[in-house]
N, C-alpha and C positions, 0 to 999 in steps of 0.2 A: 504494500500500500504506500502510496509515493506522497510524500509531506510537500514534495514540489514542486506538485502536479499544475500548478496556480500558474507556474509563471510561460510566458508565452514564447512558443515557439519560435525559431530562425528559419522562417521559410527562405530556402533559397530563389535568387531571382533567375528565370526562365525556367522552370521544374527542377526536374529531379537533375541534382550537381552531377558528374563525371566524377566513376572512379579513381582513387591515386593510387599509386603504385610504388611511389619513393617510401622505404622505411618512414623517415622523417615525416613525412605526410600520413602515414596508416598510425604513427603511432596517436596523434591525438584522439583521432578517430577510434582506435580502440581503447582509449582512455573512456572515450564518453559511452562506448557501449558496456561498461562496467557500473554505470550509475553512481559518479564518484559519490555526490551528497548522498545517497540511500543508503551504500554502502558508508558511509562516516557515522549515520546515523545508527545502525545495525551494531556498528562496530562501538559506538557510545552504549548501544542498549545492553549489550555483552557488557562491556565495563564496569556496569553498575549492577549487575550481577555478581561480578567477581568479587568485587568490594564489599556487597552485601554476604556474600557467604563468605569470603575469607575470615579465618580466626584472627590469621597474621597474613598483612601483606609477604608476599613473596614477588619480587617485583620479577624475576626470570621467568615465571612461569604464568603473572600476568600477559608477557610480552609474549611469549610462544602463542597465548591464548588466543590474544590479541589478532596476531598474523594470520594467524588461522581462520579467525572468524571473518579476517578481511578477504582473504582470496576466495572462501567458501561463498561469501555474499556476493564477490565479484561476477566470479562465476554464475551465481545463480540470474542476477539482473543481467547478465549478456546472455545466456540461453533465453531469458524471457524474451528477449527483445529478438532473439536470431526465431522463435515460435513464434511471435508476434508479427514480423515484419510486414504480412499482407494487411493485418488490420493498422497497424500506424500507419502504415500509406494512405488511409482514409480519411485519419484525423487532423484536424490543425494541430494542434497541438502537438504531432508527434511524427509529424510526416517528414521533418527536419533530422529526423536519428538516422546513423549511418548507415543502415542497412537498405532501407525504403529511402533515402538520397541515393544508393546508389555509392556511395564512397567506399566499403569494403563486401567483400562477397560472402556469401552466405553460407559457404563450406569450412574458410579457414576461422570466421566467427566461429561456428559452432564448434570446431577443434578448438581454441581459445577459450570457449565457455566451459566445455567439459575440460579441460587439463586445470584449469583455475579452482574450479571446484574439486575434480580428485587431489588436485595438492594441497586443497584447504584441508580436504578429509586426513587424506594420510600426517599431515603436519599433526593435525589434534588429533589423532590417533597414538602418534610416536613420542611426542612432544606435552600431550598434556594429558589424557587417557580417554578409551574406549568410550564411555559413557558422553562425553561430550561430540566426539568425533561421529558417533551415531545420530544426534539431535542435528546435528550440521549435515548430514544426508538427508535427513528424513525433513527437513528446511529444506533441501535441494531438490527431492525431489516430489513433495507437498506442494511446494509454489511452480514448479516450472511443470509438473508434469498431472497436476492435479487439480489448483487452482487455476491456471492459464488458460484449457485448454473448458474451463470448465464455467466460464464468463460467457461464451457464448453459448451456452446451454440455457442455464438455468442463472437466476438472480441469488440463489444461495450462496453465489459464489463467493459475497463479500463475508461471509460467515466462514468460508472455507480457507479463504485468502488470509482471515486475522489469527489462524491458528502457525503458519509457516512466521507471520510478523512479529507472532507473541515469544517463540521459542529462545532468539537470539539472547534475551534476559537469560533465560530458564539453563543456557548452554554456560553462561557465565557464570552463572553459579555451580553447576557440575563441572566446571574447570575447574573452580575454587577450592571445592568438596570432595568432587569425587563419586557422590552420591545425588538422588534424587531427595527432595526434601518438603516439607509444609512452607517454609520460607519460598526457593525456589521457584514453588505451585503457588503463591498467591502473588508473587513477580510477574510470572504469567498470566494470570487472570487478569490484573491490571493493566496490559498491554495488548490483551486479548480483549478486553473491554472498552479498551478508549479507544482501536480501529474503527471499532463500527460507524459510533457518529461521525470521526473525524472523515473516514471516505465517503459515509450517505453523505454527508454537508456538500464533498467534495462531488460526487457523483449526480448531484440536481445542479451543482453550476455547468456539468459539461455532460446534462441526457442528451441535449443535441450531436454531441460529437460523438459521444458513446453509439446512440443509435443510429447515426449513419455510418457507423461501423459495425453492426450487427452487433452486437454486447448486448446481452441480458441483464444488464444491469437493476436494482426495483426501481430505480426513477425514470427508468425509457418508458414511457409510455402511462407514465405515472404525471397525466397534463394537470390536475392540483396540487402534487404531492402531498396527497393524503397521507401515502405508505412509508413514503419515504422521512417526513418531517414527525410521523407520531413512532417510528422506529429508531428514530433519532436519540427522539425525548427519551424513548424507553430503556434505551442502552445509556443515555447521559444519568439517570437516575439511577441505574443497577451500580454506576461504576462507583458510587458515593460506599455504600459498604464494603466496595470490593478492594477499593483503594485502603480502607483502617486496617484491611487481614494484617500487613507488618505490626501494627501494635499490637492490633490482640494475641500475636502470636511472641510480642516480646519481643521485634526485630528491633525497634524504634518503639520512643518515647512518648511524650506530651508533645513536643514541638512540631513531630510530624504528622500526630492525632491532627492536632489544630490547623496545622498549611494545608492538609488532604480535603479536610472538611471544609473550609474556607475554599480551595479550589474549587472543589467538587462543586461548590453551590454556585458559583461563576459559570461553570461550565453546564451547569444544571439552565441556570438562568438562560443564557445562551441558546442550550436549546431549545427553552421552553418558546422563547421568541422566535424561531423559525417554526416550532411545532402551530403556533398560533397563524402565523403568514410567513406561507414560503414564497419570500420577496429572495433578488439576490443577494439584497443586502444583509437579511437575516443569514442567509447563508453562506455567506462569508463572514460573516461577524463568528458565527459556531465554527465556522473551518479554521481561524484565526487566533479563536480561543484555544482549541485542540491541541494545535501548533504551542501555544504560551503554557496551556497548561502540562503537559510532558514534562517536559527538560526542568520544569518548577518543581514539579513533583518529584523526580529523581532523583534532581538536588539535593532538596531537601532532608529524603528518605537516606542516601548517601552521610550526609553531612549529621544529620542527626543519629545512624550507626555511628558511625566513627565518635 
């Protein structure tokens, strides 16, 4: 689920660019088929797992963790995009990525996507243990070969999509650990919980572009957004209990009780204002907030462990 998604594409002038073929030229190109921002932010959400289940920082085995979690997420946003390539050719917003420009081809991408991702595997495999190294497949191939292909099927897909977006927490922590945990499992819920609204917000600004690429998404075709703004609300309000699981479980304190709750009712408000009129401006105010609310929260939950 792309936090990005907002900002507007570089359509090239006279269609689709020409090919390069200089090293020096494919490399930027394959820089941006890896999804730098997604993968930063992946590789953020991992980190504050690590720190959340770490007893004692271990800073070597942060860094292995790290690395791993970065080429595995690389890998995964450039197979999406090498599966994806006929429907972003459709889209404004995405008809600018390298493959549907035209700037690199669609074979040695996909050899790039998958070696990215097996070397993220095997790094956390060798480097940090099994247990992580498995969540990081099962991210690779939940999002690329399960969620993607599953968008234009069915509208569940956004429910299917926040389970590969929630693990990279959940992996940081079993890097940390070793083991699977209560801790760990309410990291993911929270990250599993604040997808939802944050892409329906994001998915009623762009049903036009969604469905003229065939995407099943709930708001194509959803011309009040009934479903989409009252499915909103309903996930903005789940996420208020689900965000306190770290104290009641003793991860964190009073201070993180307080900023979660405080958030949460922001973010509550938020939707309740798009649930009432889905204007665009409501729904970007909720997309907006999503975005502020996160990295707040993390913070926070971070800084008040430690």
């Amino acid at each position: 689920m792309e936090a990005g998604s907002l900002l507007k594409a570089r359509i090239p002038l006279g269609g689709m660019s020409k090919r390069v073929h200089s090293i020096r030229g494919m490399l930027p190109a394959y820089f941006e088929l890896t999804k730098p921002r997604i993968t930063a932010l992946v590789v953020a959400s991992a980190a504050a797992g690590f720190l959340l289940g770490a007893a004692s920082f271990d800073f070597a085995l942060f860094a292995q963790a790290m690395a791993g979690v970065a080429l595995v997420a690389s890998g995964t946003s450039a197979m999406n995009q090498v599966l994806e390539r006929d429907v972003d050719a459709l889209m404004v917003r995405t008809r600018a990525r390298p493959l549907p420009a035209g700037r690199i081809a669609t074979a040695p991408a996909a050899v790039v996507s998958g070696l990215l991702a097996a070397a993220g595997i095997a790094w956390l495999w060798i480097a940090v243990n099994p247990v992580t190294a498995g969540l990081a497949l099962a991210t690779f191939i939940s999002y690329d070969f399960v969620y993607t292909p599953l968008k234009r099927v069915h509208s569940l897909s956004t429910v299917v999509g926040a389970v590969p977006g929630a693990l990279p927490i959940l992996g940081g922590w079993t890097a940390a650990t070793g083991q699977f945990g209560p801790g760990g499992w309410a990291l993911f819920a929270i990250l599993f919980v604040w997808q939802l609204p944050h892409f329906l917000a994001l998915a009623w600004l762009l049903r036009d572009d969604y469905g003229s690429a065939g995407l099943r998404m709930l708001s194509v075709g959803d011309f009040e957004g009934r479903r989409t703004r009252h499915q909103a609300l309903l996930y903005a309000l789940t996420l208020i209990p689900v965000s306190l699981l770290p104290s009641v479980l003793g991860l964190t304190g009073v201070v993180y009780f307080a900023t979660a709750l405080g958030l949460g009712g922001f973010f509550l408000w938020t939707a309740f204002r798009f649930a009432r009129s889905a204007t665009p401006g409501h729904a970007r105010g909720l997309f907006r907030a999503s975005i502020l609310y996160l990295p707040l929260l993390m913070a926070v939950l971070v800084l008040d462990k430690l």
